[in-house]
C-alpha positions in Angstrom: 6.6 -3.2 2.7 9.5 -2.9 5.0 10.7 -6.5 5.4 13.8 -6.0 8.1 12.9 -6.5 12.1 12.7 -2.7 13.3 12.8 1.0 11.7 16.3 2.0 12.8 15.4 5.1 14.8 16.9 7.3 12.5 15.3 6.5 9.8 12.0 6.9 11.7 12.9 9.8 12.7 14.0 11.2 9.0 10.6 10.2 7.8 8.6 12.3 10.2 11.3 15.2 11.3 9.2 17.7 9.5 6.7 18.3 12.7 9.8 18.0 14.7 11.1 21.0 13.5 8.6 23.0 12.8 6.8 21.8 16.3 10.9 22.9 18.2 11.0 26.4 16.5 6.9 27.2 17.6 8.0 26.1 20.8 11.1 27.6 21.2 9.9 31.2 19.9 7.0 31.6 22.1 9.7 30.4 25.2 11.9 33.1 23.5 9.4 35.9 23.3 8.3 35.0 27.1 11.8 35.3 28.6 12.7 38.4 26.9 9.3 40.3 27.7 8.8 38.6 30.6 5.2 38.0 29.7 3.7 34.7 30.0 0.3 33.2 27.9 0.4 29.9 29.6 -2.9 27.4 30.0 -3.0 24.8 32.5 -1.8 21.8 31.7 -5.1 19.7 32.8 -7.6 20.7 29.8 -4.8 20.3 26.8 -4.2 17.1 28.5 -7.5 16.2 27.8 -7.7 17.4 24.7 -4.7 15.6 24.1 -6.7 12.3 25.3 -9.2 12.8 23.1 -6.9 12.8 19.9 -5.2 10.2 20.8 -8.4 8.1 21.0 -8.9 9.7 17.9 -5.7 8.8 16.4 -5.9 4.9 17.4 -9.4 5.1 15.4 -8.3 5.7 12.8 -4.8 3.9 12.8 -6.6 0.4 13.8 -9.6 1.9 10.6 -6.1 1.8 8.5 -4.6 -0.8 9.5 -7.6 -3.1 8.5 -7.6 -1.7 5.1 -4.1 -2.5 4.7 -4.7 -6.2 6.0 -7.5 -6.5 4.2 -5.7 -6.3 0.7 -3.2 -8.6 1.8 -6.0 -11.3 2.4 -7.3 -10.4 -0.9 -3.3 -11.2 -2.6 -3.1 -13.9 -0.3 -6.7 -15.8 -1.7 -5.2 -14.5 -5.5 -2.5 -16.7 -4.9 -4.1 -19.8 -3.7 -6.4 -19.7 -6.5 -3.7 -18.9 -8.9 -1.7 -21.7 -7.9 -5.2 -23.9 -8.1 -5.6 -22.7 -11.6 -2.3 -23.8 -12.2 -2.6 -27.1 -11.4 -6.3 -27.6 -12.8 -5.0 -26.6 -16.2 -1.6 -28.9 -16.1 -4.3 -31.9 -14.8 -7.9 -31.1 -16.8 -6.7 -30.1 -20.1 -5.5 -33.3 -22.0 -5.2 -33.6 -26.0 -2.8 -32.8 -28.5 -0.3 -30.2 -28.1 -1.4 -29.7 -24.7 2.0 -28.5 -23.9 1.5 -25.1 -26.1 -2.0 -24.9 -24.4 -0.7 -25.1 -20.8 1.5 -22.3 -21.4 -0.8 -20.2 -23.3 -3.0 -20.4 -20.3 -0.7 -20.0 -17.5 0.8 -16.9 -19.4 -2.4 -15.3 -19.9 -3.3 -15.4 -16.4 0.1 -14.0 -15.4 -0.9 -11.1 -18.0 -3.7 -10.7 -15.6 -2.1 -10.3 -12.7 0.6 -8.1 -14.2 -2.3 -6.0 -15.8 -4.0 -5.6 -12.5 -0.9 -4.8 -10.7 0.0 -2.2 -12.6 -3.9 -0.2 -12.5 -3.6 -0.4 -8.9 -0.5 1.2 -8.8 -2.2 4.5 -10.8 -2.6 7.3 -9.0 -5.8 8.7 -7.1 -6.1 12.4 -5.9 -6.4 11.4 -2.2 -2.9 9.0 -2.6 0.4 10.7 -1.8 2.2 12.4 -4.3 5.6 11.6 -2.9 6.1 7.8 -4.0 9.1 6.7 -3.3 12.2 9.3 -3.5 13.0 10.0 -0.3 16.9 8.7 1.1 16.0 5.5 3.0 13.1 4.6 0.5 13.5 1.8 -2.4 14.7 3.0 -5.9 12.4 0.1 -7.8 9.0 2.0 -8.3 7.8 0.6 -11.5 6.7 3.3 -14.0 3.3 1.8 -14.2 2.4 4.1 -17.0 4.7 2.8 -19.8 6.0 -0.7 -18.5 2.6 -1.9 -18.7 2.6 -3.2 -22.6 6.1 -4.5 -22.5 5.6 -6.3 -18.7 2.3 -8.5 -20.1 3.3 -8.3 -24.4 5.6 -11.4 -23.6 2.6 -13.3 -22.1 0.1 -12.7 -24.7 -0.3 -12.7 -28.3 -0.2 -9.2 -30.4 -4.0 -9.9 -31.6 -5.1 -10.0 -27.8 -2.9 -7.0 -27.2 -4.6 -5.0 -29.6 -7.6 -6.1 -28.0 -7.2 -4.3 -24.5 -4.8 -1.6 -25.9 -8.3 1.0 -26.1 -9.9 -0.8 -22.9 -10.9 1.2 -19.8 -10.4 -2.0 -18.0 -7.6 -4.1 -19.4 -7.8 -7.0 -16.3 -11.2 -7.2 -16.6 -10.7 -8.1 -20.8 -7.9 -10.5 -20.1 -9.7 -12.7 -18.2 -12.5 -12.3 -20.4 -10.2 -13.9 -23.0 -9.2 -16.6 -20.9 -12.7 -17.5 -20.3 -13.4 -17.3 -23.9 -10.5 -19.6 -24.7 -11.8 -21.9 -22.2 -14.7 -22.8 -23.9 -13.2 -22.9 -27.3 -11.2 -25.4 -25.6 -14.1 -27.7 -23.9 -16.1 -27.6 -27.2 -12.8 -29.1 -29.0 -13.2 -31.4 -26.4 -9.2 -30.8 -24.1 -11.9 -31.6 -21.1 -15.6 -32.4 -20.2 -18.4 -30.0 -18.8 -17.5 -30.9 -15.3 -13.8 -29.5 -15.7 -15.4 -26.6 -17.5 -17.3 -25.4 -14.5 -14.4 -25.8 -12.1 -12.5 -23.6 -14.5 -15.3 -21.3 -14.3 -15.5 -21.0 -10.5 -11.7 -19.9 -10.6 -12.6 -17.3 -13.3 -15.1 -16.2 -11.1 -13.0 -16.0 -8.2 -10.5 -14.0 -9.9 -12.7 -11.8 -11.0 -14.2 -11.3 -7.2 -11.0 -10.8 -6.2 -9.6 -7.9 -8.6 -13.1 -6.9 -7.6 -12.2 -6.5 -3.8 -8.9 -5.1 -4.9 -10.3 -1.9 -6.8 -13.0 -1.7 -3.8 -9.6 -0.3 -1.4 -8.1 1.6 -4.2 -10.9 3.6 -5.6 -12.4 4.0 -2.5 -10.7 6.3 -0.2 -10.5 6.1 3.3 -13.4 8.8 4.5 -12.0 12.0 3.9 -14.0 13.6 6.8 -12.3 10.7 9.6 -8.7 11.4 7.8 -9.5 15.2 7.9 -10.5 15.6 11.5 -7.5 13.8 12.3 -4.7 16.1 11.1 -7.0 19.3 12.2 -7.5 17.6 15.7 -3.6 17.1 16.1 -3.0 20.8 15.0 -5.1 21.9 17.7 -3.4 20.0 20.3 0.2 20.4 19.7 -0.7 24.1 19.0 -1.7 24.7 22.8 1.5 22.3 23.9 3.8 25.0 24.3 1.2 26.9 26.1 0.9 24.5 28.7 4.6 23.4 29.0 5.3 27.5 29.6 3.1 27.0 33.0 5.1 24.1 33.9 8.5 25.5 33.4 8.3 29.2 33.9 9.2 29.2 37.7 12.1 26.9 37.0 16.2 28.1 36.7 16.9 29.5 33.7 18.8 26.5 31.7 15.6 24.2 32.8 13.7 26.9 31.3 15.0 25.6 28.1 13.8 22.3 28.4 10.5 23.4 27.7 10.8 23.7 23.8 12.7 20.2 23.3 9.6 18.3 24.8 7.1 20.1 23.2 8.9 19.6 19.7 9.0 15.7 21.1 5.1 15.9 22.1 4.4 17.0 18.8 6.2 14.8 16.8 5.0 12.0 18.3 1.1 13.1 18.0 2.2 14.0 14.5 3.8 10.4 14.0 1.3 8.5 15.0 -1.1 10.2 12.5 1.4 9.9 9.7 1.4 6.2 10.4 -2.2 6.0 9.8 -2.4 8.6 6.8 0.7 6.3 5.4 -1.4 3.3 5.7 -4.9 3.7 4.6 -3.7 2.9 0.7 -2.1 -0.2 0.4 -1.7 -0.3 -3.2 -0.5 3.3 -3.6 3.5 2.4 -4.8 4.9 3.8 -1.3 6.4 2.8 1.7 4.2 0.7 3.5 2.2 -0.7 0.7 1.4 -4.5 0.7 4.2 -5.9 -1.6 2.5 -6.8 -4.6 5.1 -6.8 -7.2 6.8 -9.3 -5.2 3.5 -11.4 -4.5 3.1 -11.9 -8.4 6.4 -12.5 -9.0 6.3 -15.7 -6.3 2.9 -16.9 -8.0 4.8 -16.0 -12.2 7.6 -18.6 -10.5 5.1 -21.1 -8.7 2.9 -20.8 -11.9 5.7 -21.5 -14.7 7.7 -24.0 -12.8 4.7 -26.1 -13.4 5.0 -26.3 -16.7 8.6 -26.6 -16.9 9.1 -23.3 -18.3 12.4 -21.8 -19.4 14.1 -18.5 -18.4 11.8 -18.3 -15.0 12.8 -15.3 -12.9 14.0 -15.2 -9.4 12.1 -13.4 -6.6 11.7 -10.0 -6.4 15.3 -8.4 -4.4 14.3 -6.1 -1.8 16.3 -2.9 -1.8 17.1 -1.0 1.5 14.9 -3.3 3.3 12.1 -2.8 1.3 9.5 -4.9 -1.0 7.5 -3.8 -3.9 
């Protein structure tokens, strides 16, 4: 997530010259072959106009269709918090008995092992995410290696018996807080709280579990390929027939006007092409690029709110950003 008040221009711009480019030496060859053969294949301007109106509808479908998936996972980080800090505070108040110190910290670390543990499968890779992740100049530097951090991010919040556990498991979340609801009855039936307490407990397991449930809903279900497909095709159409209708416009006009004509189409295209790459850059949040809801730093903020309850030692700070940019 970019975090600063406004893409600097530029750096818009270097993120999306590609169809600039490309879009400015189409343009300018077909002006090129036209003034040297004198031959012009021009279309009038008033049905690519309307084609153009129809992909930008288009476009704005499926940017706003986007755009809610993005805002959508946010919510779903946003209720993990408030029922993480919840949690929190139920185990420092319900659970009361000897060495309830060691048991408020083996709680509160397991459930950051949760998070951690679902942080890190959403960041895995689906065919329909982009390849790219972050390398590009203006981009962060801090993409985790989900792959291999995973053990040693969550084996310092759990023991090496529970480890061993969810090494093998197709779903290590899901087993953690399996664990933790586990442990929670072990603890009621040594009697650290009552029934009542035990069922409040349980509703926040469940929540959790509805929420990592919502979470995997966005990432291993794709935005429909078909909308995302017609999208980039429709735009290709268009911006290929841009020239074509610019020649019309500017063929009569003196010569160095002429050569205005390749400049705005490039600009037409990129900026058909721009808005689409918005979209296409939006539709998964959780995919470890540029525009992804900052989940890294989310858990981080709830690890800090989390172990400050207990007084823990060696808490981290919040998660830097790095060229304007939060993980």
């Amino acid at each position: 997530m970019y975090i600063n008040r406004n893409y600097g221009l530029w750096m818009t711009f270097n993120w999306s010259k590609k169809p600039f480019i490309v879009g400015f030496i189409y343009s300018f060859g077909i002006s090129l072959i036209s003034y040297l053969t004198n031959f012009y294949v021009t279309i009038p301007w008033q049905p690519i106009s309307l084609i153009g109106i129809a992909v930008a509808f288009y476009l704005g479908f499926k940017n706003n269709s986007s755009y809610d998936r993005t805002w959508e996972a946010r919510k779903i980080w946003g209720s993990i918090v408030n029922n993480s800090r919840t949690f929190g505070a139920a185990v420092v108040a319900f659970v009361q008995g000897d060495d309830v110190d060691v048991i408020h910290k083996e709680l509160i670390y397991r459930h950051i092992a949760w998070m951690t543990s679902l942080r890190h499968q959403l960041r895995l890779s689906r065919p329909w995410e982009h390849g790219d992740r972050l390398n590009a100049k203006y981009a962060p530097t801090v993409c985790e290696d989900y792959m291999v951090q995973l053990e040693d991010d969550i084996a310092q919040f759990m023991t090496n018996e529970e480890m061993k556990f969810i090494e093998h498991k197709t779903n290590g979340a899901t087993q953690i807080l399996k664990i933790q609801s586990l442990r929670l009855q072990e603890l009621r039936d040594q009697g650290y709280f009552e029934d009542f307490r035990h069922m409040e407990f349980h509703t926040l397991i469940t929540s959790f579990y509805a929420d990592q449930g919502k979470c995997e809903r966005i990432k291993n279900f794709p935005f429909p390929r078909q909308y995302a497909s017609t999208a980039i095709w429709l735009t290709f159409v268009f911006c290929a027939f841009v020239p074509f209708g610019l020649l019309e416009i500017f063929k009569s006009m003196e010569s160095w006007m002429f050569w205005i004509g390749p400049f705005l189409s490039a600009l037409i295209i990129w900026i058909f092409f721009l808005m689409e790459k918005i979209g296409d850059y939006s539709e998964n949040p959780f995919e470890g690029t540029y525009n992804d809801v900052p989940i890294t730093s989310i858990a981080r903020a709830i690890e800090i709110d989390l172990r400050e309850m207990i007084d823990d030692d060696n808490i981290p700070g919040p998660t830097p950003s790095e060229n304007g940019f939060l993980m």
